[in-house]
N, C-alpha and C positions, 0 to 999 in steps of 0.2 A: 270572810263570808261572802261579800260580794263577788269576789273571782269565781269562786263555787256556784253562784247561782247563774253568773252568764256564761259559767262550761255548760251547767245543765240548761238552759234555755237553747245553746247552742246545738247538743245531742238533739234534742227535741224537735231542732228546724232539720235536722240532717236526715232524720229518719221519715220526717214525713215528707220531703223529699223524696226520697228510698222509696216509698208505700206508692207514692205519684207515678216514679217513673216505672213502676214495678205493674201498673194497671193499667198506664199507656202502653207500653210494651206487647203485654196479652191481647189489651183491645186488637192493637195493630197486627201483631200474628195470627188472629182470627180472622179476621179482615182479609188478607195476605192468603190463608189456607181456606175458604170458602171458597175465592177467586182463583186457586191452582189450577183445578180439572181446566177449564176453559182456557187459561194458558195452557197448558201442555198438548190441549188441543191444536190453538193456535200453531205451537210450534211444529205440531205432525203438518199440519197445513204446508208450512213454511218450508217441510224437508221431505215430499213425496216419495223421493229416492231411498228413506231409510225400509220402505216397509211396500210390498206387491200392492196392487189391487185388492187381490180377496183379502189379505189383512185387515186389507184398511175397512175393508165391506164387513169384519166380522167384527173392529171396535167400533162400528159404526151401522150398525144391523139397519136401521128405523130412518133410512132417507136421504143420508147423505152421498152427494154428487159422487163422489169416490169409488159410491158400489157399480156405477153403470159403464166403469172402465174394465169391468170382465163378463161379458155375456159370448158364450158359448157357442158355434153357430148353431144354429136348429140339424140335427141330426149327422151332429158329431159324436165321437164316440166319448168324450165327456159327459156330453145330455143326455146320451142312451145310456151310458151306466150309472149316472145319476138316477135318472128317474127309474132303471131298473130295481135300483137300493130304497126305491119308495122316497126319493124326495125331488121338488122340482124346487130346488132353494139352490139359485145357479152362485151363491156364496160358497157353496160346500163341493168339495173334490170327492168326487168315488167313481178312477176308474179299473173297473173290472180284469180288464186285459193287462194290468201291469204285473209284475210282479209278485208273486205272493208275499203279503205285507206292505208293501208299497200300495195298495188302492188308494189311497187318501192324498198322494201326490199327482202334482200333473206332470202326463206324461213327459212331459221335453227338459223334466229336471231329474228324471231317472237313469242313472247308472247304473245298469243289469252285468256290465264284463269289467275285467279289470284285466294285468299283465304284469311283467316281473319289471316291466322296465326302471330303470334306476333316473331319478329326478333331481336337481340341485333343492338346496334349502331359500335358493335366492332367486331376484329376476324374473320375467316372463316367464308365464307356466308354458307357452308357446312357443317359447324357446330352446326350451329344456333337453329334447331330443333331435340329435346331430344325424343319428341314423334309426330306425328302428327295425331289428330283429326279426325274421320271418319264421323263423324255425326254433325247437325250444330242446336243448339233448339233457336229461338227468342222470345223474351216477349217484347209485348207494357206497359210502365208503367208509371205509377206515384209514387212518394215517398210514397205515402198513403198507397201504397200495396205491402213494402220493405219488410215486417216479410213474406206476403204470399208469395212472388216469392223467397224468401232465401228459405223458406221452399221444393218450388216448383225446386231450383237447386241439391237440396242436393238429389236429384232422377235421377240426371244426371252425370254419370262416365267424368272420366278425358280423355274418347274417345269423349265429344261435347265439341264444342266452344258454349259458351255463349256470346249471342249478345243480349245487354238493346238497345232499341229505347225508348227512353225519351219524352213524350208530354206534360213537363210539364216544364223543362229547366233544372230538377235537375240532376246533377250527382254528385257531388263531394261527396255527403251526403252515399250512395252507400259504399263509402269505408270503411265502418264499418264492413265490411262483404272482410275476405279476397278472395273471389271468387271472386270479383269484381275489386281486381285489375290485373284480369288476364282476364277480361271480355272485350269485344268489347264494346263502350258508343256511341250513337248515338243519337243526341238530335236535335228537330225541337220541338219548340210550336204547339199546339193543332192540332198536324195530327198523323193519323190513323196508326195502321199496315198494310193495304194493300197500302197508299200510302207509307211507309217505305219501304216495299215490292218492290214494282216498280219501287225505285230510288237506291233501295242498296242490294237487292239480284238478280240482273239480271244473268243467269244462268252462265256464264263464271266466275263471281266472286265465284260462291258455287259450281264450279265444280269439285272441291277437295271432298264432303260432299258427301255419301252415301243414308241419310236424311236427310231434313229439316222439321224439328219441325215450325211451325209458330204460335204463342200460344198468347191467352188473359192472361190477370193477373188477372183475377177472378176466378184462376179454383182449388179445393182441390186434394189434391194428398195422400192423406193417403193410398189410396190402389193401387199405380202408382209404376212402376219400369220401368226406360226406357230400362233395356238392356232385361228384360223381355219380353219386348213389339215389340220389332225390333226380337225378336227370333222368336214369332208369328206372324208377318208380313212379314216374310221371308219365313215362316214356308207355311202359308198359299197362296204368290204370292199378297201381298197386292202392288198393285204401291200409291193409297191413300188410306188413313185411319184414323182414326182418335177409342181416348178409348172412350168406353163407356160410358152413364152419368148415374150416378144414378138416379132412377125416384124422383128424390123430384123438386124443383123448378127449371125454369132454362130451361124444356122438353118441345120442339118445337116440334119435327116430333119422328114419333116412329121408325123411322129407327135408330133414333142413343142413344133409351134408352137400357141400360146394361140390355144382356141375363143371368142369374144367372148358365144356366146349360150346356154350350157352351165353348170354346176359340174364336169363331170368327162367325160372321153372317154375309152375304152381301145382306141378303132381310127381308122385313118385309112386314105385313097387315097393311096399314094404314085407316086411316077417310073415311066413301064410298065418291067417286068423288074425292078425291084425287091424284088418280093414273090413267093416260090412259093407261098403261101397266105395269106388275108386272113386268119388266125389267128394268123401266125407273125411274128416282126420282119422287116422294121421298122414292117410293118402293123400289125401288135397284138402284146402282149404283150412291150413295149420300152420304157424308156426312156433316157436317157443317161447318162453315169458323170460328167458334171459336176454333179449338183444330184441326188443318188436319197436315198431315205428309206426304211428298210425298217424293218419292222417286226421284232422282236429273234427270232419263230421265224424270219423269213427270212434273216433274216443270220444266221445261226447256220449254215443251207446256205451262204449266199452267201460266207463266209469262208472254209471249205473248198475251193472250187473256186478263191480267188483262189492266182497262182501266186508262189512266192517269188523268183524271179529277174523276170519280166514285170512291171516296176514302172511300167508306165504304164494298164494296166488297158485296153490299147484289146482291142477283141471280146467284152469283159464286158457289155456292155450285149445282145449279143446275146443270152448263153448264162443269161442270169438267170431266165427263167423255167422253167429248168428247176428252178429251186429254191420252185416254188408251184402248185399246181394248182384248177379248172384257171388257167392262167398269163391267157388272155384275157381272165377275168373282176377275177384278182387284180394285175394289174402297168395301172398307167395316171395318167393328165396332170390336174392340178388345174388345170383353166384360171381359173375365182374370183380364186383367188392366183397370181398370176405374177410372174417377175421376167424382166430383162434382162440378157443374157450380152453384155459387154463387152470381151470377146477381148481381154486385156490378157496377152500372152505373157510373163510375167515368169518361170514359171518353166523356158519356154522357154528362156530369155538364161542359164539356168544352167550351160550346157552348155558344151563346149570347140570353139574353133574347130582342124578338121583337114580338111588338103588343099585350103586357098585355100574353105571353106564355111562361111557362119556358124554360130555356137555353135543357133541354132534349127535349124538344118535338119540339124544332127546328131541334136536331139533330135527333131525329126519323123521321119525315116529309121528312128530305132530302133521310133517308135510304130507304124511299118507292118509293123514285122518282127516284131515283139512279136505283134502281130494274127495274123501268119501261122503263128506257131510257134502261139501260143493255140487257133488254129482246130485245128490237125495233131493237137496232143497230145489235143483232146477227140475228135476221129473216132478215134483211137490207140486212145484207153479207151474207148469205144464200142465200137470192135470186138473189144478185148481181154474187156468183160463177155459182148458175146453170143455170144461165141466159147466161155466158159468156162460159159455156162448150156444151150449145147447149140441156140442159133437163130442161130450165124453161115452167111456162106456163104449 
């Protein structure tokens, strides 16, 4: 009986123990967690570097030294689009001139362009690039037509980024060809280069590029040099252009067949009726949408007007010089450099066969309706601008 009674006297001291350190404890973490805020203050104190000025000015709105390390100068464009936004609280970013979306950054942290250039995962980000790229050539392809665009790169210096858009899902196959692994791979099933165009050369991304090449994968190049060709459209003030074609198959308009005794034309005699004016396409200031090359202010217009549902781009060739003026002088054919269009309908065959017609002739059908709407919607906004400036009518 006695062992029993000094177990349980023992239980007794252990728990009220227990109860003790169980009250000191809480006390203490109270204590501890009342005191936090002020530490974690202290510590921003201690590491200025983790967090800017106006941060620091916004967990610190009410006085602290911290906020008088960003004032504005007096009629900067900071403080003018501040206080245009209704507020002179030189805490808060809004300016107007950036970006849509971007007002609430300041400006010297905004990146509006971007480029294809290819970066390491390592090292100095300053490092990174050995050369950069002035010029940007794209090909729509299928694997079908891997020997002719290998062939077709090998005319292009280590001054172009090569960029593949894939409508057919391959790319892996590609890497037989070490160009390729240094090439941009952009792959959607059975869509076009001007809807690739649309979704991935928008002018800020190719804003680094001098030229954009925007090219079929049906075209020979035996007698093609690109550094050649950008000599002569330099040479000449080309904003568009586009080489020569040889006359054999392939020759739509005679503005854009190869002159043999020339470097450069920007007009031609075409079909009678053809032309309303020997200034305008398809007499001048035209060339075609299989082979064009613009220069990065032109395409900067010329991307805007391409349309996002019309993914075959037929009527664009006509409407391009509205995007350089004047356009007769600035849009025209390197005969020098030429190549040969090989009418190789591959990405015709993409298409689905309906109603007993082949899978091409659905996709030709669409290019002519395409053309039509193209043509509709630009008289549309034609007459909606000079309707709204007061010269319709």
């Amino acid at each position: 009986m006695a062992s029993i009674h000094r177990s349980g006297a023992k239980k007794s001291n252990d728990s009220t123990r227990l109860i003790f350190s169980a009250i000191v404890g809480v006390t203490f973490g109270f204590l501890v967690g009342i005191s936090f805020p002020n530490a974690f203050m202290i510590r921003l104190n201690l590491h200025p570097n983790l967090f800017s000025s106006i941060d620091m000015a916004i967990i610190d709105r009410h006085g602290s030294d911290r906020t008088s390390n960003y004032s504005p100068s007096v009629g900067s464009d900071e403080t003018k689009s501040s206080q245009a936004h209704g507020s002179d609280d030189h805490s808060k970013i809004y300016v107007a001139t950036n970006p849509r979306g971007a007002e609430l950054l300041p400006r010297g942290i905004v990146v509006s362009e971007t480029d294809f250039y290819l970066r390491r995962l390592w090292g100095d980000p300053k490092e990174d690039l050995k050369t950069c790229p002035k010029y940007l050539v794209t090909f729509t392809v299928g694997l079908a037509q891997k020997d002719n665009i290998n062939a077709a790169v090998q005319k292009f210096s280590d001054d172009f980024t090569i960029l593949l858009f894939h409508y057919d899902g391959r790319t892996t196959e590609w890497d037989e060809f070490e160009w390729s692994k240094r090439a941009i791979h952009v792959s959607a099933r059975r869509q076009t280069k001007w809807w690739y165009a649309k979704r991935f050369l928008h002018p800020d991304v190719v804003a680094s590029y001098d030229y954009i090449f925007i090219w079929d994968e049906d075209l020979g190049v035996e007698h093609f040099n690109a550094a050649k060709y950008l000599e002569l459209v330099k040479k000449h003030g080309l904003e568009i252009s586009q080489p020569g074609l040889e006359p054999k198959d392939g020759l739509t308009w005679e503005m854009t067949k190869r002159r043999g005794d020339r470097e450069v034309h920007k007009e031609t005699m075409e079909k009678p009726g053809r032309c309303s004016d020997p200034l305008l396409p398809p007499c001048a200031s035209f060339v075609e949408i299989m082979a064009p090359v613009f220069s990065r202010d032109a395409w900067r217009c010329v991307w805007h007007m391409i349309q996002n549902d019309l993914v075959h781009g037929w009527g664009l060739d006509f409407a391009l010089r509205r995007c350089v003026e004047p356009a007769h002088e600035k849009i025209g054919v390197v005969d020098s450099q030429w190549v040969v269009h090989q009418v190789i309908p591959s990405l015709g065959n993409q298409g689905e066969s309906e109603k007993g017609k082949a899978p091409w002739q659905g996709v030709r059908e669409r290019c002519r309706s395409e053309w039509a709407q193209f043509q509709t919607r630009l008289e549309d906004a034609d007459t909606a601008y000079f309707a709204e400036v007061g010269r319709g009518g």
